[in-house]
N, C-alpha and C positions, 0 to 999 in steps of 0.2 A: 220651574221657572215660568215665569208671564209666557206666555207663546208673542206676544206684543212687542214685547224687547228683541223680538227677533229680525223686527221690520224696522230700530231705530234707524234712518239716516240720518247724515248730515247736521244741521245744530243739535237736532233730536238727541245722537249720540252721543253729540262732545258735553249736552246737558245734561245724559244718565250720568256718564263716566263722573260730572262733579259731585252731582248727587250722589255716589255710588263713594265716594272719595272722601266727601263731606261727613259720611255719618258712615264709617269703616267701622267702628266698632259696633256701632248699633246692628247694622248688618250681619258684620263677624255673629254675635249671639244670637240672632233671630236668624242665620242658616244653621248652626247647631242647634238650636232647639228643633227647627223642623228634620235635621236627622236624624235628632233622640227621639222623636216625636214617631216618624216614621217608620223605623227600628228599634224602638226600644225590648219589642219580644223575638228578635231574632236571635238563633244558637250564641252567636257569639259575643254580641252587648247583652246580653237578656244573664250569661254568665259571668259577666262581672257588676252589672247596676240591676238585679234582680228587676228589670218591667220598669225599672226607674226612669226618668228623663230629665234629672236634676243634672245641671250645667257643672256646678261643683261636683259634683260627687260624677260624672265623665271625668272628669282633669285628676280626681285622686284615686280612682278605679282602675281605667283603662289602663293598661300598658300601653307604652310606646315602643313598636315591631318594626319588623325589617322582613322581607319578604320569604324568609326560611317559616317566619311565625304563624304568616296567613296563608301558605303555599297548599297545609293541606288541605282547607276550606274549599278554595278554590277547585282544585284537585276532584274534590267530592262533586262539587256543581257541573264539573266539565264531563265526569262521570255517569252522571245523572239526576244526582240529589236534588232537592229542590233551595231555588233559590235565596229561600228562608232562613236557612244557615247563617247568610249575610246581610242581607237586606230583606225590606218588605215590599221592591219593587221585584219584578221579572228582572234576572239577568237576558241581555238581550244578544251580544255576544261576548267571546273571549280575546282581548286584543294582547298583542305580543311583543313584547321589547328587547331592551339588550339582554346576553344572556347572564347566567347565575356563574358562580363556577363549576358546576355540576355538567355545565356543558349545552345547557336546552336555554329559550326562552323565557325570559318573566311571562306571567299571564296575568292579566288586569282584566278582574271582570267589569262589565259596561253596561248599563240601563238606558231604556229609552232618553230620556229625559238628559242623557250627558253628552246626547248631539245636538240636543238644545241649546247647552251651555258653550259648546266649541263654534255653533253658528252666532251665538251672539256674538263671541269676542273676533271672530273673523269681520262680522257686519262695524265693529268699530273703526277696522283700519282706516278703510279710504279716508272718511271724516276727519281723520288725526291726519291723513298725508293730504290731504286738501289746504291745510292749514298754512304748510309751508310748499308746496308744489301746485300749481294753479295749473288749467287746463288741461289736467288728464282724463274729462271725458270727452276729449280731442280725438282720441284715437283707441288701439289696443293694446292690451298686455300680454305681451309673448314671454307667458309663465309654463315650467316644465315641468310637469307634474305625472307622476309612474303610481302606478299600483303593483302591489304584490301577488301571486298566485295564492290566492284563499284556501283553506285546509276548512275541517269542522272539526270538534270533539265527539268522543264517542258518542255521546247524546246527541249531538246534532247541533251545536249551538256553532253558527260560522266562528272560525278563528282565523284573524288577520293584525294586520298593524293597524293603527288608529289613524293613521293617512289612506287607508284602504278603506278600509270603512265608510270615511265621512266623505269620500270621493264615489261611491258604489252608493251612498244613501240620497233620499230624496231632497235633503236639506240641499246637497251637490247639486244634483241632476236637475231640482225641479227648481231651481234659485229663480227668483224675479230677475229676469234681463235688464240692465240698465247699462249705461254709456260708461263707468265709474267699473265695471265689471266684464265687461267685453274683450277674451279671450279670443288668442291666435288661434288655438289647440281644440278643433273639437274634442267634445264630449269621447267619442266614439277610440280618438286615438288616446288619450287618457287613462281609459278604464281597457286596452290592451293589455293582456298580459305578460303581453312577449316584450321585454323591454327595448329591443331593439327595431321591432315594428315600430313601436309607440314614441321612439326618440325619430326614427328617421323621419315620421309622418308630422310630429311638432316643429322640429324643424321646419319642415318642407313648406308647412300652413305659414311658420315667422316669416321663411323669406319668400312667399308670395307677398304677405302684408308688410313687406318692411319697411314702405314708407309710411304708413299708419299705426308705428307699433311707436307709444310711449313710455312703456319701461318693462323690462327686462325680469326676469328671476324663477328664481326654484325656491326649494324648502330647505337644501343646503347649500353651502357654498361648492361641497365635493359635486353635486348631482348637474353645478351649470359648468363647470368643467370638463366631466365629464361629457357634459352636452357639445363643448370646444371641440374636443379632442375626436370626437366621432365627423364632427362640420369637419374637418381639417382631411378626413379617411374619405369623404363623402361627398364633399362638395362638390366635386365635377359630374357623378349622380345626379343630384340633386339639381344641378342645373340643365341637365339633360331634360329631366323632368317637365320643367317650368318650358321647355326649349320646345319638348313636344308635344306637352300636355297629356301626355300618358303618365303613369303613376309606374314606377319600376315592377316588375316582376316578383321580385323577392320580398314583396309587399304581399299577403297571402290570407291575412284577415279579411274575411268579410268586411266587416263593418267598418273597418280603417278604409279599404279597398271603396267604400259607398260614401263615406265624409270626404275623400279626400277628391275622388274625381269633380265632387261639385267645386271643390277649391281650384281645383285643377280643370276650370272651364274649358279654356280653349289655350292652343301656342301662346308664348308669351317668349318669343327672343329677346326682344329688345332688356327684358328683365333679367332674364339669364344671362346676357352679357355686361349687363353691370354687377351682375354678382360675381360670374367668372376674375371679372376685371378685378374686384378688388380680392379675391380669396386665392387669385394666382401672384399676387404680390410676394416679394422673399420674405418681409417680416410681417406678423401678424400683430403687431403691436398696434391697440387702438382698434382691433378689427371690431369691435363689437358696436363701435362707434360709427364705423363707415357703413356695415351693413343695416345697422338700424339708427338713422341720424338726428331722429326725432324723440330718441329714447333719452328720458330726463335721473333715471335711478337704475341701480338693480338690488331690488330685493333677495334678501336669503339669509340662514341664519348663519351669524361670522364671528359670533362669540364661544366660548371652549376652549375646543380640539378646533372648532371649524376658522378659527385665527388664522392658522395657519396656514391659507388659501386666499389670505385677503394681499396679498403680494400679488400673484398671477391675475387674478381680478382686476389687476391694477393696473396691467399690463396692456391687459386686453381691453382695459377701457382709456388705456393711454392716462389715467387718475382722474378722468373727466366728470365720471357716472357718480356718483355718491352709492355706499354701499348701505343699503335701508338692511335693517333687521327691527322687525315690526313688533313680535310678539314671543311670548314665554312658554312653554307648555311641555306636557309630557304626554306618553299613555294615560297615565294616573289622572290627569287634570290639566285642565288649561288653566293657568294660574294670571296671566297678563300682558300690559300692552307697554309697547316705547310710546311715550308723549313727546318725544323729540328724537323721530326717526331720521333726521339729516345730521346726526352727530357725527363724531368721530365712532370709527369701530370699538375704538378704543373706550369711550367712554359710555358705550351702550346701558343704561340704567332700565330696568322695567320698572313698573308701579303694578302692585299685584292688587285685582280688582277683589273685593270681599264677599262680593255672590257668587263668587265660583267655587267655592269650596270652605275649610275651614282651616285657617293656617295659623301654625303654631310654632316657635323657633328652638333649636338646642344649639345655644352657645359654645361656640370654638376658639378658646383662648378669653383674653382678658386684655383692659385698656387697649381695645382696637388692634392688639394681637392676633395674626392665627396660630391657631397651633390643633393640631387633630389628638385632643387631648382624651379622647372617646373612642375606644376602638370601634369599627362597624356593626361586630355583632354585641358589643357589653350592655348591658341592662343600661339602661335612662330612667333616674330616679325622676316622677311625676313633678315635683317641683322644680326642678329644674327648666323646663318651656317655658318660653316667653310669648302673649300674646303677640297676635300681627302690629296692634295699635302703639305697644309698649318697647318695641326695638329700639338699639340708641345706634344713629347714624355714625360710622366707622367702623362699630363692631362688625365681626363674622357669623355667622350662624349655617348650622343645619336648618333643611325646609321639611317639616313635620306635615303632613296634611290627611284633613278628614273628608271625606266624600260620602255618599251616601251608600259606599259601599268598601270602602275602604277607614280604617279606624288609625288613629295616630299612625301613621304609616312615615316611616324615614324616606324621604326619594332618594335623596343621596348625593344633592346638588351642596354644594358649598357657595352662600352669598354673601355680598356684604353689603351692608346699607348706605347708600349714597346722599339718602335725604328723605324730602316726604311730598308728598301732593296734595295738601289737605291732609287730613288723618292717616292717607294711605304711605305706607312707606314705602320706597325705591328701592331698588334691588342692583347689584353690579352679579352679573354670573362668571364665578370664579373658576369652576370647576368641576366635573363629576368626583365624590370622593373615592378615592385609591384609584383610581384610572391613569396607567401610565402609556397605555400607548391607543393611538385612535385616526384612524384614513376616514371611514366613510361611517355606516350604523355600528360599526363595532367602538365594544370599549372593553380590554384589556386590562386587568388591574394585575397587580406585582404578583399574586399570590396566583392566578392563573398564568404570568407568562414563567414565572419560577418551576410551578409542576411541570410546564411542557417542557422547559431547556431539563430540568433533571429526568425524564424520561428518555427525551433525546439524546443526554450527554452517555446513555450508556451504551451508546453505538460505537463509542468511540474505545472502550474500558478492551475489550478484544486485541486492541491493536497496542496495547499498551500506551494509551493518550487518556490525557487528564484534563478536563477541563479547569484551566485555574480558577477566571474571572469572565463574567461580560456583563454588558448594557445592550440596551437600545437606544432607537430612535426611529421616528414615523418618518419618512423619507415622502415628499409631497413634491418633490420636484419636476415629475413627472407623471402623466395620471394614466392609468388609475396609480394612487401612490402604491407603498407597500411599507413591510417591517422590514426593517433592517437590526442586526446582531454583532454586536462585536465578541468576538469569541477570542480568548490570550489560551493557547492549546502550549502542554507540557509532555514532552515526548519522553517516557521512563529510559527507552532506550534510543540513543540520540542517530542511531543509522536507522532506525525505520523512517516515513515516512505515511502520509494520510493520501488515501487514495481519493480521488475529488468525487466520485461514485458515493462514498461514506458520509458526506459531509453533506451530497445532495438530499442522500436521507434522513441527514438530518434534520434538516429544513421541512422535510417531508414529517419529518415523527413528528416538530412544533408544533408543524400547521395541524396535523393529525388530533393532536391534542388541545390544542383553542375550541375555542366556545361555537356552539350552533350558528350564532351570529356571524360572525369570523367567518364561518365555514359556509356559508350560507351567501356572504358578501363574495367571496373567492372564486366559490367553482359554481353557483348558479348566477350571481347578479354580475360576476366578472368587473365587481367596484374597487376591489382590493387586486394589486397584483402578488407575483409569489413571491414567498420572503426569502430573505436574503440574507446569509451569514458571510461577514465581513470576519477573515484571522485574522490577526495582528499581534504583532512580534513581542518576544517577551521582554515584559520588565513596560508594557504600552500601560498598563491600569498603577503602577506605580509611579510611572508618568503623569496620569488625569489626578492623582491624590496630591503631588506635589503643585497641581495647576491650581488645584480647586482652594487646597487650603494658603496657598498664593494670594488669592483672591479675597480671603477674610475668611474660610471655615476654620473649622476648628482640629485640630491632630486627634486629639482627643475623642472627640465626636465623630470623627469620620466615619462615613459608610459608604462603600460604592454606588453612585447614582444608578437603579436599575434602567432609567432612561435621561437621555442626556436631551436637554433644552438649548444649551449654550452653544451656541455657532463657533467659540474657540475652543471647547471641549470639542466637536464635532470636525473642525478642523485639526485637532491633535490624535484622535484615531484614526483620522482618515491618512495623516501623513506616516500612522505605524501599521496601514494594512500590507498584508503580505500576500490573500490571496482572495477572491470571491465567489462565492457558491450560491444558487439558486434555486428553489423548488422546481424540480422540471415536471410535476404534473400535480393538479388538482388534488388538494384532499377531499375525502368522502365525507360527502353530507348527504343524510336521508331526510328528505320533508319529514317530520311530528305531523299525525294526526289526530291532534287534541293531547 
């Protein structure tokens, strides 16, 4: 990528993005050829296009993979192997996502060059919210932003998240200052490891600056919640702080300990007691609005799983704030930008820009249908992808994408086309595929929450109890959220009895068995709280089938929802539970090193 495009501001950038828009296909074929180009003799294009670089003969060569396909490649490289395997750049590190059902991490290898690609599309935002929000280089951005504790692979290659990364690299650290980009949050409490260092000291920086702070945000909606619900443990701290101009004790970082004292000049009562004033209030409704009154948005992402926090947002901004969700992306790739970030949540469309990678769709259903007519892992006949240029707006699609180090690769995101921008076409994010339950970085899908309840349900075979039926559901009501289970228990012999010890272990065996991420989110980042099995009396799931197909399902077609969505489904278990049980400690998780 130009190194140039890195410094577009302002019309500059809303000029690329047309340009970039205008001639999508052209683009679309001149970044695959520069990857055939690039790799064309690595191990693994070099065995299906023999040294080839022809555009056609990619499309009916290559197979289209899912992350079991390239897992060992990868595998090798983190090993030691050289990065020629996959590409003809250096891998530069290993970034890590949600997990497999195998229990660990995805691993997405990364090249210099693809924090090029993520500082372009961050250098777009402002220019697109200047658009429709004027004078936000008024003040600052009291944005919340954490890092993860960094591992390496046995070779040595760092392994982190791709928010780690690009927050730890120089693109971060060494950014041109300018008014459009001026952060509450030093650098220093940022790149904390300890996340509760790092949230008390962001905060602390917001409400010293809160008359200067013009808008709000995190990267998701769960992470500025949580950032609530710590202010709500904390605040009278925190103003203690501001009150004495010492920085608390339990602050223990150097380098937090050395940003913040300069923030933290001298006394500032008079400011502590307007903070006090409003955060000892009984309701907190609108708090976000009183403590920062200058604040015109808040940014983060509110499409998904992460919907379902745009309630409390809303709460706490009294529905004043507009909720921006700016941009698209994954490990794998930044793929794009909202061009109309003042929508409705609801109506969030991206437009996927065509220099960032190379994107190709597998249709899901027909006549603007969905339907998941593709199992996750079943082969994808090559004819079947549809260029980016060639989507027809309404239909659904899988998002396919080519990087220069990743080959037809499924992400797994389900979209649907809402229109086009120029050539570029729009995107609605519908979904992770098979994902049925989701709080914070974890994602759950039917087939991992299924092993864990039948692993758990045999705690209960002793006592002569049967598990007959259950669901779920992501319980977000209170944060950090957690899982919740509905469990319909069949006693063989009708005088025993379930002793609530049994059932805590059970919860215990679930969480035991979920995914790294999961487990990772739980007992080190304390994002997730412990799950929660809900019993409910018998003949409650023959109850939800008579509700459901009430509603327009089908008798015939029935299958118990493994997660329940609907708020009167949710209110019809909850009014046949009988009893509730909780994880009373931590499952084990061990950091992976590589």
């Amino acid at each position: 990528m130009d190194g140039k495009k890195l410094e577009y501001k302002g019309e500059n950038a809303l000029k690329e993005i047309e340009k970039l828009t205008t001639t999508a296909g052209e683009v679309q074929y001149g970044i695959l050829k520069e990857i055939l180009k690039r790799n064309a003799e690595t191990e693994y294009l070099n065995k299906y296009m023999k040294g080839s670089i022809d555009v056609s003969q990619f499309k009916s060569c290559v197979p289209v993979i899912t992350y079991k396909n390239i897992y060992p490649y990868i595998q090798r490289i983190a090993n030691g192997e050289d990065s020629f395997l996959i590409t003809g750049q250096t891998i530069t590190e290993i970034l890590c996502s949600s997990g497999t059902s195998a229990g660990e991490p995805k691993l997405t290898p990364s090249i210099a060059e693809d924090l090029d690609r993520r500082t372009f599309l961050y250098n777009l935002i402002m220019p697109i919210m200047n658009q429709y929000i004027p004078g936000l280089d008024d003040g600052k951005a009291m944005y919340l932003y954490f890092v993860k504790a960094e591992l390496s692979t046995p070779c040595g290659l760092p392994f982190r998240t791709v928010l780690t990364s690009y927050y730890k690299s120089k693109h971060f650290k060494c950014r041109t200052r300018d008014p459009f980009n001026d952060f509450t949050s030093p650098d220093q409490a940022i790149l904390c490891n300890d996340s509760n260092q790092s949230m008390y000291c962001q905060l602390l920086a917001g409400l010293v600056h809160r008359h200067q702070v013009m808008r709000l945000g995190a990267v998701f909606a769960s992470a500025l919640l949580r950032a609530i619900s710590f202010l709500e443990r904390k605040w009278a701290q925190l103003c203690n702080d501001i009150r004495t101009g010492h920085l608390d004790l339990s602050i223990i970082d150097p380098a937090c300990r050395s940003a913040m004292m300069s923030i933290l000049s001298s006394p500032n009562p008079d400011l502590a007691d307007e903070i006090e004033s409003i955060c000892s209030r009984p309701s907190w409704k609108g708090i976000l609005c009183h403590l920062w009154p200058r604040a015109k948005y808040i940014e983060a992402v509110v499409t998904g799983s992460m919907a379902q926090y745009i309630p409390p947002l809303e709460y706490y901004s009294a529905g004043k704030l507009p909720l921006v969700c700016t941009m698209y992306a994954s490990s794998e790739c930044y793929f794009g930008v909202n061009l109309k970030p003042i929508c409705d949540p609801a109506e969030v469309a991206f437009t996927l820009l065509p220099n960032m990678g190379y994107f190709e769709f597998l249709p899901l259903g027909e006549n603007g249908a969905l339907a998941m007519d593709m199992d996750e892992e079943e082969a994808v006949p090559n004819d079947r992808l549809v260029d980016l240029v060639n989507v027809k707006v309404g239909c659904y699609y899988e998002l396919v994408v080519t990087t220069f180090s990743l080959y037809r690769y499924r992400i797994g995101d389900v979209l649907q086309v809402t229109g086009f921008h120029n050539q570029a076409p729009q995107f609605r994010f519908i979904c992770r595929r098979n994902v049925v339950l989701s709080v914070d970085n974890d994602k759950t899908n039917e087939e991992d929450l299924h092993r864990s309840i039948t692993t758990a349900k045999k705690l209960l075979e002793p006592y002569n109890a049967l598990l007959v039926e259950y669901t779920s559901y992501a319980d977000t009501s209170s944060v950090p959220g957690h899982y919740v289970l509905f469990w319909e228990i069949q006693m063989v012999d009708s005088a025993t009895s379930i002793d609530a010890k049994l059932l805590q272990e059970c919860c215990v065996t679930v969480e035991e068995e979920l995914d790294y991420v999961y487990r990772q989110c739980r007992s080190r980042e304390k994002t997730i709280g412990p799950l929660e099995i809900r019993v409910v009396e018998p003949g409650t799931f023959e109850a939800l089938m008579d509700l459901i197909i009430s509603q327009g399902g089908s008798i015939n077609q029935y299958k118990t929802p493994r997660c329940i969505k609907s708020s009167t489904a949710l209110k019809l278990l909850n009014s046949h539970a009988l009893a509730s049980f909780s994880s009373p400690r931590d499952p084990k998780w061990i950091p992976l090193n590589g």
